[in-house]
C-alpha positions as CSV (number, residue, x, y, z in Angstrom):
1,X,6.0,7.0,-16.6
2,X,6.3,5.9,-20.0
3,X,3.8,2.8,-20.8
4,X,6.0,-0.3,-20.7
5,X,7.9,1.1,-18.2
6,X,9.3,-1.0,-15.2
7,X,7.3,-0.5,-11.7
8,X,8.6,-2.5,-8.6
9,X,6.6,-2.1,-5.3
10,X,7.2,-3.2,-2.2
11,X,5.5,-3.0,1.3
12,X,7.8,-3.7,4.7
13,X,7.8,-7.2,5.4
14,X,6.2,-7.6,8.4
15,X,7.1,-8.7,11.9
16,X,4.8,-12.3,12.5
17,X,5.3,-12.0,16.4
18,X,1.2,-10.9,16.2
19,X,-1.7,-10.8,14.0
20,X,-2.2,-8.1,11.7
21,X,-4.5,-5.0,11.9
22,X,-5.4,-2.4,9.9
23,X,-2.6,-0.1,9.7
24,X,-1.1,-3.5,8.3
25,X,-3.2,-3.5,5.6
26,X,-3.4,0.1,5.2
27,X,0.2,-0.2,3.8
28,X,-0.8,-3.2,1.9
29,X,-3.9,-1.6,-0.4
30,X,-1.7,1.4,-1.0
31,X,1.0,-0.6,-2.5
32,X,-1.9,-2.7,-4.4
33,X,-4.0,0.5,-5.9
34,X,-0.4,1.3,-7.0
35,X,0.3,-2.2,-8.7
36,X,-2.9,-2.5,-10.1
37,X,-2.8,1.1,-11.5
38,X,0.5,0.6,-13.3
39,X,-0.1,-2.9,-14.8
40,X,-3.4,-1.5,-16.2
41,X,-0.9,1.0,-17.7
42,X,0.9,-1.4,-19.4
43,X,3.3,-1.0,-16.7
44,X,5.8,-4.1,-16.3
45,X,4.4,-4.3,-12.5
46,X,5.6,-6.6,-9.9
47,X,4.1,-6.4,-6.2
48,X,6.6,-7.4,-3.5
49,X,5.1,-8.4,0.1
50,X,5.8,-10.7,3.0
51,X,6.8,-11.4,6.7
52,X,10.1,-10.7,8.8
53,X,10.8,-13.7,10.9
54,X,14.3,-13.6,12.9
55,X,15.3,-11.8,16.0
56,X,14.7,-11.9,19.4
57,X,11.2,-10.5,20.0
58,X,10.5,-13.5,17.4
59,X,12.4,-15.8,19.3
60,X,11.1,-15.2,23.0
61,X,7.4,-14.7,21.4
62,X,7.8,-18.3,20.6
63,X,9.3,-19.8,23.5
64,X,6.2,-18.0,25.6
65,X,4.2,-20.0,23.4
66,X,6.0,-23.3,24.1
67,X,7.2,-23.8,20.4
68,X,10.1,-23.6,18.5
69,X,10.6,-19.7,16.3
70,X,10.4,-21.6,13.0
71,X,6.9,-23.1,13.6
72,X,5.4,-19.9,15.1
73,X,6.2,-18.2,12.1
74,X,4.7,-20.5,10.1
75,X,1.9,-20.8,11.7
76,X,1.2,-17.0,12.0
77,X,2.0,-16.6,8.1
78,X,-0.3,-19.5,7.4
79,X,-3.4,-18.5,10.2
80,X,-3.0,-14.7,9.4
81,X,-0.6,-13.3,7.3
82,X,-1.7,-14.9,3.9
83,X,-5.6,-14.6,4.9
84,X,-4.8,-11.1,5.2
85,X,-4.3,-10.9,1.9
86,X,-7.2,-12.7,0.6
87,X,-9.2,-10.3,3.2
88,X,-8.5,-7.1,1.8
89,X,-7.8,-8.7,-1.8
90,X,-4.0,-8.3,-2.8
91,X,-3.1,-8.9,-6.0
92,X,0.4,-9.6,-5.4
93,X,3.0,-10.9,-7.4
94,X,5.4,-12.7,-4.8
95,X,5.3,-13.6,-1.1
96,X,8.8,-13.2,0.7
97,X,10.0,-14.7,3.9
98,X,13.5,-14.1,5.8
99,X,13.3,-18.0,6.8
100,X,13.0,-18.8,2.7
101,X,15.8,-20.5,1.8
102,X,16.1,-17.8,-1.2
103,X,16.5,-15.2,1.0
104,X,19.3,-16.5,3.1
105,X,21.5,-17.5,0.6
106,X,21.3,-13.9,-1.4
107,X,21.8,-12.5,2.3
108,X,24.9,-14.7,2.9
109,X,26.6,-13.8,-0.8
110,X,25.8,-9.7,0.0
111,X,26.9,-10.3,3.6
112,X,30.6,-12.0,2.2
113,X,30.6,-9.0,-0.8
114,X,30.8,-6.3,2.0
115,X,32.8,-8.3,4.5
116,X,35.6,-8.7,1.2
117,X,35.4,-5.3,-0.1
118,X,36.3,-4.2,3.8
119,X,32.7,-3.2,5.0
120,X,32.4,-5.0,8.1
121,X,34.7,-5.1,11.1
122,X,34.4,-6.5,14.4
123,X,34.3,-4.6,17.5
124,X,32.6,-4.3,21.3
125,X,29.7,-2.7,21.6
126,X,27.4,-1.7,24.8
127,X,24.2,0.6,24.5
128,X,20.4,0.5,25.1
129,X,18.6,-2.2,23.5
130,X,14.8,-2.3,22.5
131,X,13.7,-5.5,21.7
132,X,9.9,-4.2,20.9
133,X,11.9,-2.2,17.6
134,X,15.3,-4.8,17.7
135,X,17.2,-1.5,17.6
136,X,19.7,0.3,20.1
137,X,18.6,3.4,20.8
138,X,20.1,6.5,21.9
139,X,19.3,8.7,24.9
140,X,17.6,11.2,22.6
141,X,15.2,7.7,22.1
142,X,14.2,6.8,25.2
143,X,12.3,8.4,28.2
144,X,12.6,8.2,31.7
145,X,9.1,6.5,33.1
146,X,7.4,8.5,36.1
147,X,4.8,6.2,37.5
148,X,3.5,2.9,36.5
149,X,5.1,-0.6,36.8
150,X,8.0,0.7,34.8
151,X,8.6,3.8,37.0
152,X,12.3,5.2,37.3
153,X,12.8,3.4,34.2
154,X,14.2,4.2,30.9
155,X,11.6,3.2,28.4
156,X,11.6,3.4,24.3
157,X,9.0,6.4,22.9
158,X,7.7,4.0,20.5
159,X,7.4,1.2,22.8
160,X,6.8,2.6,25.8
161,X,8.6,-0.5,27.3
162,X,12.3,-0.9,29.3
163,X,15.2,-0.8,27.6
164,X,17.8,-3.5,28.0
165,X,21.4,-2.5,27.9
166,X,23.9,-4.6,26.1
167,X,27.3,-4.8,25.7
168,X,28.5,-7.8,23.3
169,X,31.7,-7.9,20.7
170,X,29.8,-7.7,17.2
171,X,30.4,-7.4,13.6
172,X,30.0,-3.5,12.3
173,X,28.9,-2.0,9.1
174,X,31.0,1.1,7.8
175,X,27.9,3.0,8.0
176,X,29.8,6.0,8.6
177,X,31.6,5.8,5.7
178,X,28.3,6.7,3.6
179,X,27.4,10.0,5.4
180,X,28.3,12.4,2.8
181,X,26.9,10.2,-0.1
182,X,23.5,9.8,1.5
183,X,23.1,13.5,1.7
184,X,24.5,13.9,-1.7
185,X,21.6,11.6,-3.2
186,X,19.1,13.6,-0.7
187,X,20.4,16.8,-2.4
188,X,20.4,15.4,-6.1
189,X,16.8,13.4,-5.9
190,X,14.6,15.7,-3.8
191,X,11.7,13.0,-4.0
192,X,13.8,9.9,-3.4
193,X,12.7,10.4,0.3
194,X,8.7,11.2,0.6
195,X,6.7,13.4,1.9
196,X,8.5,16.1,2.5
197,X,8.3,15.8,6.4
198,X,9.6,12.5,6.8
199,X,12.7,14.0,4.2
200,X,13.5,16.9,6.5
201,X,13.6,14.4,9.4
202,X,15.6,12.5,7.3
203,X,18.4,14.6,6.4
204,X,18.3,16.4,10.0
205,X,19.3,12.9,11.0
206,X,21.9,12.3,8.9
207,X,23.6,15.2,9.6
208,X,23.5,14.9,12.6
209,X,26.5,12.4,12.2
210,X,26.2,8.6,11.4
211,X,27.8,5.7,13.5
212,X,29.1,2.4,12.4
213,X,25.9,0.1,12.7
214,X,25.9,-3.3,14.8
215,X,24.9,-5.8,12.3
216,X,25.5,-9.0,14.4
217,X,24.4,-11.2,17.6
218,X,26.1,-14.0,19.6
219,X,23.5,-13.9,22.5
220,X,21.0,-15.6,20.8
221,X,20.8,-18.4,17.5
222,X,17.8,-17.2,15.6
223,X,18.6,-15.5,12.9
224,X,20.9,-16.2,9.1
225,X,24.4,-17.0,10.6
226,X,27.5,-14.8,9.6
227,X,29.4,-16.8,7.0
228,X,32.7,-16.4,8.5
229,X,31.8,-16.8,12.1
230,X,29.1,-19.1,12.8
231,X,28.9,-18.0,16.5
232,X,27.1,-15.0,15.4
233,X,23.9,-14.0,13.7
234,X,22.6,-11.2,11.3
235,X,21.2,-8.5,12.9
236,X,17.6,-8.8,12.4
237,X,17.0,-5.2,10.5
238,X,20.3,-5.9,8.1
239,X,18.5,-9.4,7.1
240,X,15.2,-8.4,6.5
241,X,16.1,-5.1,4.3
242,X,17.8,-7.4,1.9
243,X,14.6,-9.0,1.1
244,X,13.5,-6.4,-1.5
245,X,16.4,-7.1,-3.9
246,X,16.8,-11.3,-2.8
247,X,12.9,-11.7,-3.4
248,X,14.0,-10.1,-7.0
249,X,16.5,-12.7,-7.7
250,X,20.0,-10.7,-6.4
251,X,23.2,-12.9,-6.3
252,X,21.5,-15.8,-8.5
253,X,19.2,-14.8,-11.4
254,X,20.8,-11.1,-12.5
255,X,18.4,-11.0,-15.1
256,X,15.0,-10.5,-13.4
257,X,17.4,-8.3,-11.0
258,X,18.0,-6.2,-13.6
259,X,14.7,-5.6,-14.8
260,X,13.4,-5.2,-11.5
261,X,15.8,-3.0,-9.4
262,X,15.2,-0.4,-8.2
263,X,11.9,-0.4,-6.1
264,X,9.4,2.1,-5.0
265,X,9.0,1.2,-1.3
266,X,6.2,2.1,1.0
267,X,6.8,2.2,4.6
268,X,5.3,3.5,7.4
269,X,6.7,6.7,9.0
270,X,8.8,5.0,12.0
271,X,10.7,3.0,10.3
272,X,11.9,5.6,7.4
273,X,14.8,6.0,8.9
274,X,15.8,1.9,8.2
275,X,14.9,2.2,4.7
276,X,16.0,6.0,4.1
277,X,19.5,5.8,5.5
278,X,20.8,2.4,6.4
279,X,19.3,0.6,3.7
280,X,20.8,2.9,0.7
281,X,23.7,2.7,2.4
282,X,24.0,-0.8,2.5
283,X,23.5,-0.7,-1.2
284,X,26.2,1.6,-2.1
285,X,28.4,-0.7,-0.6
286,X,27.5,-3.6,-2.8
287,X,27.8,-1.2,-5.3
288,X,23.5,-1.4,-6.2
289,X,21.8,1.8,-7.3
290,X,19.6,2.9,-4.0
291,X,15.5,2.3,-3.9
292,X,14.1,4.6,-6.6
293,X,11.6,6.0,-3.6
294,X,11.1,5.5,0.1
295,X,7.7,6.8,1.0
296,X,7.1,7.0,4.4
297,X,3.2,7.6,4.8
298,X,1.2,8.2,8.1
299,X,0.0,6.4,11.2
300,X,-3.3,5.3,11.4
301,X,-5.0,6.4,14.8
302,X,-7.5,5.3,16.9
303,X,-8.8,7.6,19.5
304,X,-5.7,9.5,18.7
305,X,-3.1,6.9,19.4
306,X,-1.4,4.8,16.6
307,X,-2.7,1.5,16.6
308,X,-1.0,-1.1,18.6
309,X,-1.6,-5.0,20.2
310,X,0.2,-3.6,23.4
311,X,-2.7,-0.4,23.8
312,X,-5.6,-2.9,22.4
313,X,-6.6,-0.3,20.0
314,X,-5.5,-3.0,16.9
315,X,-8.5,-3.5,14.8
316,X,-8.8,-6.7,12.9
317,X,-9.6,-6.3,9.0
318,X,-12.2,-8.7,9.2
319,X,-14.3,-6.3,11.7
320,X,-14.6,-3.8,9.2
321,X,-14.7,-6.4,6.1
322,X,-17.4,-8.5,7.6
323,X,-19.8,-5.5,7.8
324,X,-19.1,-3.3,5.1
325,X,-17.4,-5.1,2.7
326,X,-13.4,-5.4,1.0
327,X,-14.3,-3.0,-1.9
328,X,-15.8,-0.4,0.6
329,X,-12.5,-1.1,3.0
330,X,-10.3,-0.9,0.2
331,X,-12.0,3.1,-0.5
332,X,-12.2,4.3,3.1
333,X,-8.8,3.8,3.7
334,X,-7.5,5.4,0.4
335,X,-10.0,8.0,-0.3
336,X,-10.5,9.3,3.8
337,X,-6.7,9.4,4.3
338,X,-4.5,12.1,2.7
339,X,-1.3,9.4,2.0
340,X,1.7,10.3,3.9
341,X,-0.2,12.0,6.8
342,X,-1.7,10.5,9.8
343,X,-4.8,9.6,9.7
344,X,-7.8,8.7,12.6
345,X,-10.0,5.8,12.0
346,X,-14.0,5.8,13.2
347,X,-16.3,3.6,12.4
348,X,-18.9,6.7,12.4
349,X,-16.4,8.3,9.3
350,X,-16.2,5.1,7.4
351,X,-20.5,4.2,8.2
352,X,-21.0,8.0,7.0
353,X,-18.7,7.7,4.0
354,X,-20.0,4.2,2.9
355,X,-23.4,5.2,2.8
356,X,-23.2,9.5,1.5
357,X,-20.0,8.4,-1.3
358,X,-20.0,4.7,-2.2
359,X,-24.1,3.6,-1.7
360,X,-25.8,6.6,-2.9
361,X,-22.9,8.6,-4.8
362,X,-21.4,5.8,-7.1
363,X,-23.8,2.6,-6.3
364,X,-26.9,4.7,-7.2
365,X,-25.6,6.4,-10.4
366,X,-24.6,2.9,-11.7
367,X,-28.1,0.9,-10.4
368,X,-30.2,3.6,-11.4
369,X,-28.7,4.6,-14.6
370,X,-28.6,0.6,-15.9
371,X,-32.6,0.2,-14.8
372,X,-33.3,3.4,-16.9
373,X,-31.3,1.4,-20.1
374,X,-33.6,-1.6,-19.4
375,X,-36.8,0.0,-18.8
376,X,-36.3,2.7,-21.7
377,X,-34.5,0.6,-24.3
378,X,-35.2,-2.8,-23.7
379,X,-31.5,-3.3,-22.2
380,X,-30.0,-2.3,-25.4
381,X,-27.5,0.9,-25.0
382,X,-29.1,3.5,-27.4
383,X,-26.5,5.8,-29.6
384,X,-26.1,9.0,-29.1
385,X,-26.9,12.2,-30.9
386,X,-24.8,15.3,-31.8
387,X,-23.9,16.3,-28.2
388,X,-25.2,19.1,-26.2
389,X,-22.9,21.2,-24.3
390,X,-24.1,20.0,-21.2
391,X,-23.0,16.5,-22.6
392,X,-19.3,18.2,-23.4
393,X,-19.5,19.5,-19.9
394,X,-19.4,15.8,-18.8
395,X,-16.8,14.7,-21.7
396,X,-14.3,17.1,-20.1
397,X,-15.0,15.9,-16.4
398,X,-13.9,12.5,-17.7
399,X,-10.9,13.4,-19.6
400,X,-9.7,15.7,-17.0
401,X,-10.2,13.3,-14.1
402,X,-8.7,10.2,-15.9
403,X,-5.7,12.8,-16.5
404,X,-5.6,14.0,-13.0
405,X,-6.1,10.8,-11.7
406,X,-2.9,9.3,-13.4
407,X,-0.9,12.4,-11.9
408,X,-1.8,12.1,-8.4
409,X,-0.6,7.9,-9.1
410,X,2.3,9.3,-9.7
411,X,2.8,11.2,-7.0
412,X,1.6,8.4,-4.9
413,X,-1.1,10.7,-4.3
414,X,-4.2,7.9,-3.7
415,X,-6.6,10.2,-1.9
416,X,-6.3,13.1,-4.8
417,X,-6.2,10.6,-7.3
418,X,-9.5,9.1,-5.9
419,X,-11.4,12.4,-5.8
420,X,-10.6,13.7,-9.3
421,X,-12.5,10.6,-10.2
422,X,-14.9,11.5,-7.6
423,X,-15.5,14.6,-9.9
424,X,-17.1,12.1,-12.6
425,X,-19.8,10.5,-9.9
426,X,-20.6,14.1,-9.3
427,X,-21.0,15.2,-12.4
428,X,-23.3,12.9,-13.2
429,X,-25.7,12.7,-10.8
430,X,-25.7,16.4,-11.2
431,X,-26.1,15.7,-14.7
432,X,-28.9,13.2,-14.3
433,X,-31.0,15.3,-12.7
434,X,-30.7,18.4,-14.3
435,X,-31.6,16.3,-17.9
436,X,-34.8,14.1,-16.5
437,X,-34.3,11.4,-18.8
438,X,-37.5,9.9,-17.0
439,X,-39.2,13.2,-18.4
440,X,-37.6,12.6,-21.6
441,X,-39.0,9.2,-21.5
442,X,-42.7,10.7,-21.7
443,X,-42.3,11.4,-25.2
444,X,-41.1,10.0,-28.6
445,X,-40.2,13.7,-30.2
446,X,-37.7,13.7,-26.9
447,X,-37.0,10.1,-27.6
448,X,-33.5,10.9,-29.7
449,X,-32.1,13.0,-26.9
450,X,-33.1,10.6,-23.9
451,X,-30.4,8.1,-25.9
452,X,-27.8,11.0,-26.0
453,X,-28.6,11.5,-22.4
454,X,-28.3,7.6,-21.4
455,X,-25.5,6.9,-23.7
456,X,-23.7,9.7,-22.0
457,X,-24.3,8.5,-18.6
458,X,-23.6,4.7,-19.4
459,X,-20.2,6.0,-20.9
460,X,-19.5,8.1,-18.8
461,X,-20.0,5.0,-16.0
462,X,-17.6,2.8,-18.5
463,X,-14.4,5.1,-17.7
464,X,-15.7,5.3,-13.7
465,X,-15.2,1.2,-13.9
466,X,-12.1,1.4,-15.4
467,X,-10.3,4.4,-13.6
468,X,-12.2,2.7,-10.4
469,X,-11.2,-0.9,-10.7
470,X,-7.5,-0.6,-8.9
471,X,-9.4,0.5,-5.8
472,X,-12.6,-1.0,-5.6
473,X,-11.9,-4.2,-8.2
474,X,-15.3,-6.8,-7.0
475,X,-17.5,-3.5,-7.4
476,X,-16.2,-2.4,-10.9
477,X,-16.1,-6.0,-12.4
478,X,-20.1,-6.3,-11.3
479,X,-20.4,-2.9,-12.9
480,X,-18.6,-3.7,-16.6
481,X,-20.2,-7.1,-16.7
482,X,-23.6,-5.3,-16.2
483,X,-22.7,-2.1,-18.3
484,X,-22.2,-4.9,-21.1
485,X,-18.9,-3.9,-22.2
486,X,-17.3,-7.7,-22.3
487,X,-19.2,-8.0,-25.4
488,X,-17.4,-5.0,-27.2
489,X,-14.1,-3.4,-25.3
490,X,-13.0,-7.1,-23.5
491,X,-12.2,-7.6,-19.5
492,X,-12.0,-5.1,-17.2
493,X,-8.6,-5.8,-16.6
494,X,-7.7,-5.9,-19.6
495,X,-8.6,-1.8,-20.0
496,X,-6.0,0.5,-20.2
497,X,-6.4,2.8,-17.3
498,X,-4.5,5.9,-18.9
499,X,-6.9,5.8,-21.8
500,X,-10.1,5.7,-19.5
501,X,-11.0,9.6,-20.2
502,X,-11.0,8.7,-24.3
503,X,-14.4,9.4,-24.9
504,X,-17.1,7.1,-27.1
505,X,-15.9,3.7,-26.2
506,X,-18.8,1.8,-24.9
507,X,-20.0,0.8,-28.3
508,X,-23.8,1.6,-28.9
509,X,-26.2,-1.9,-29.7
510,X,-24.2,-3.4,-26.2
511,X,-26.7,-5.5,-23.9
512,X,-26.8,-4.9,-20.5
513,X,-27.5,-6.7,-17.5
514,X,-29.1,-6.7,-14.3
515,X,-27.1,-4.9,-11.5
516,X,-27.6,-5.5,-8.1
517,X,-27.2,-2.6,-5.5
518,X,-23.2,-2.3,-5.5
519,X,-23.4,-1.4,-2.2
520,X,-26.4,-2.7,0.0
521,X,-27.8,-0.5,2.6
522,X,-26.3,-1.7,6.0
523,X,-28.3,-1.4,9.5
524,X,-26.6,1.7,11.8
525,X,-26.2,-0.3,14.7
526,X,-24.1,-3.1,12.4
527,X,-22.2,-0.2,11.2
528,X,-21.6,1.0,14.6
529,X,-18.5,-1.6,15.4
């Protein structure tokens, strides 16, 4: 991407019928290393996130509770949804919810569009309904149960819970009609759907043969009535796709529409096929350009099962925050992970990395290299001589990781993009070691080259803040303010991340600080879980 460029994000809104866990906000530090990335690129960035709140499993949810849909919502968005993001620290730039009065009157002026133009029909309808996914399913969807209190029953893969059958006379989208044009922008934009395994799955699909999709209910109220017929209501999945263009102003401010459509969306793998195929359909019908991406990354899994309420293997952020940390959350996740696979959680993988990677790879090079500046030059960063080649050997680790870093952005490759700057850490602790600035230190005749040596380091720490910040942004602000670099270059967030790798920045006279350990040394059995 060109600098300037536009770069809309968007996580699924999620379902508030339970609290989140961390394959929520998996999703949800992707999409914000991604944000933060591009507005530090100059990037006119805009972070979409928020909470699906009609349908059935909503409704029924609430009435177990003894309280009305409306006010579990809220109270879930308020007592978990929104802490969520302060737990993990999202930066985002809007909140969206399907009861916002926004969002149902966009829905209801895109809902009368396709109904005019000849899009939606009514007709009866009787199939297998899931309410765990509020989807009808087809045989090829379901298994028959062989034991267990749902034995002899047909149950939902996903679920692993009875299907319903229903048969109700509903409103229909001409989903059918879009078959041929959906492979046709497959075929023509190869990376609209990623990675490649959720594409093939795609397309198989597709081909397979589309139907007309049920886009209304009349056996229940809660939900965005249909304009023309207020005995029904929108089909949960229609409504809450729409919220990534009515969040962005579509139907009333065309303007900020304009400049924001279309998105890149990140989505979990089951439920590509929404975002993939119905939802670009939906679009072409309203005559909208499709998403720009749908990126359908992995499951996270936890003793090799994705995590789910139902199983109990949901792990609350604040398990994993409370011990080690939201920078050292925000890196496990993103660094451990390849993005767009499934990937298995353990505490003992996230105690081993935190302590090998984050407290004595990157939190050591920064304490021990700033103590050295102190002790050596009075706090004062010395300047550097002409340059050795083992100091060029380090120059081109930085330029080539801040250029390889970008790349893998691009690709929404987080996890490569995290360990070419990995390569820097590396390098210098390698580097470190192999000069001995403490030797150095011993002497005044080796006096000129112990700056070189420290300048280098401290520098080389600079572009590790900067190209570091998106992920681990508490961390790498502690870091600057101590590297001293306010004084001379301005906020950290105020660094363009593309020019990172540009060597000789950290001007030479800077005074630095204290730095306490970036990441303190945790007891095993508190890392346990």
């Amino acid at each position: 991407m060109a600098a300037g460029d536009s770069f809309y994000i968007a996580t699924p809104i999620f379902y508030v019928n339970d609290v989140p866990h961390i394959g929520h906000a998996y999703t949800e530090v992707a999409a914000d290393v991604l944000a933060r990335w591009h507005r530090q690129s100059g990037d006119d960035t805009w972070l979409l996130t928020g909470t699906d709140e009609h349908g059935q499993k909503i409704l029924r949810t609430a009435v177990a509770n003894d309280t009305t849909p409306k006010a579990w919502a809220d109270k879930l968005v308020n007592d978990a949804w929104l802490p969520l993001l302060q737990t993990i620290n999202i930066r985002n730039d809007d909140f969206i919810r399907t009861t916002d009065e926004r969002h149902e009157k966009a829905v209801t002026i895109f809902l009368q569009k396709l109904y005019d133009d000849g899009y939606i029909y009514s007709g009866d309808y009787e199939g297998y309904y899931c309410v765990g996914c509020e989807e009808y399913k087809q045989l090829d969807d379901l298994l028959e149960n062989e034991h267990g209190d749902f034995a002899g029953q047909l149950v939902c893969k996903i679920h692993g819970r009875p299907v319903e059958i229903l048969k109700e006379t509903n409103y229909f989208f001409r989903m059918s009609d879009f078959q041929q044009r959906l492979l046709d922008l497959y075929e023509t934009n190869p990376t609209f759907i990623q990675p490649e395994s959720v594409r093939n799955e795609i397309i198989s699909f597709v081909k397979g043969g589309l139907s007309d999709l049920s886009i209304s209910r009349s056996s229940f109220d809660w939900g965005i009535q249909i304009p023309w017929d207020s005995s029904h209501v929108l089909y949960v999945w229609f409504d809450a796709l729409l919220n990534y263009i009515t969040a962005i102003g579509y139907g009333t401010d065309d303007e900020n529409f304009n400049r924001r459509w279309p998105a890149t969306q990140l989505v979990g793998k089951d439920i590509a096929r929404f975002h993939a195929v119905i939802w670009p359909a939906m679009l072409m019908a309203a005559g909208l350009q499709p998403p720009k991406q749908v990126f359908g990354h992995g499951w996270l899994l936890v003793g090799g099962e994705k995590m789910s309420k139902s199983k109990l293997t949901g792990i609350a952020p604040q398990q994993i925050t409370d011990t080690f940390g939201i920078d050292a959350f925000r890196y496990y996740f993103m660094r451990a992970i390849s993005f767009g696979q499934d990937g298995s959680f353990s505490w003992e993988d996230l105690s081993a990395r935190y302590q090998a990677e984050l407290a004595n790879g990157f939190g050591n090079l920064a304490s021990r290299t700033i103590a050295m500046v102190n002790k050596y030059f009075d706090g004062v960063v010395p300047a550097p001589a002409e340059a050795s080649e083992a100091d060029l050997v380090v120059q081109k680790t930085v330029a080539d990781a801040a250029m390889n870093a970008d790349a893998a952005i691009q690709r929404l490759a987080i996890h490569e993009s995290l360990a070419a700057i990995w390569t820097i850490v590396e390098e210098l602790n390698g580097y470190i070691t192999l000069q001995e600035p403490w030797v150095l230190a011993k002497s005044d005749e080796t006096r000129e080259r112990l700056g070189t040596v420290l300048y280098t380091a401290m520098e080389g720490l600079r572009a590790l803040a900067v190209l570091l910040s998106p992920v681990l942004p508490d961390s790498t602000t502690k870091l600057w303010d101590a590297l001293g670099a306010p004084a001379g270059l301005g906020g950290l967030a105020d660094q363009t991340v593309t020019d990172a790798g540009t060597w000789g920045q950290l001007p030479a006279g800077s005074t630095v600080g204290k730095l306490e350990a970036l990441f303190p040394r945790i007891e095993t059995d508190a890392a346990a879980g």
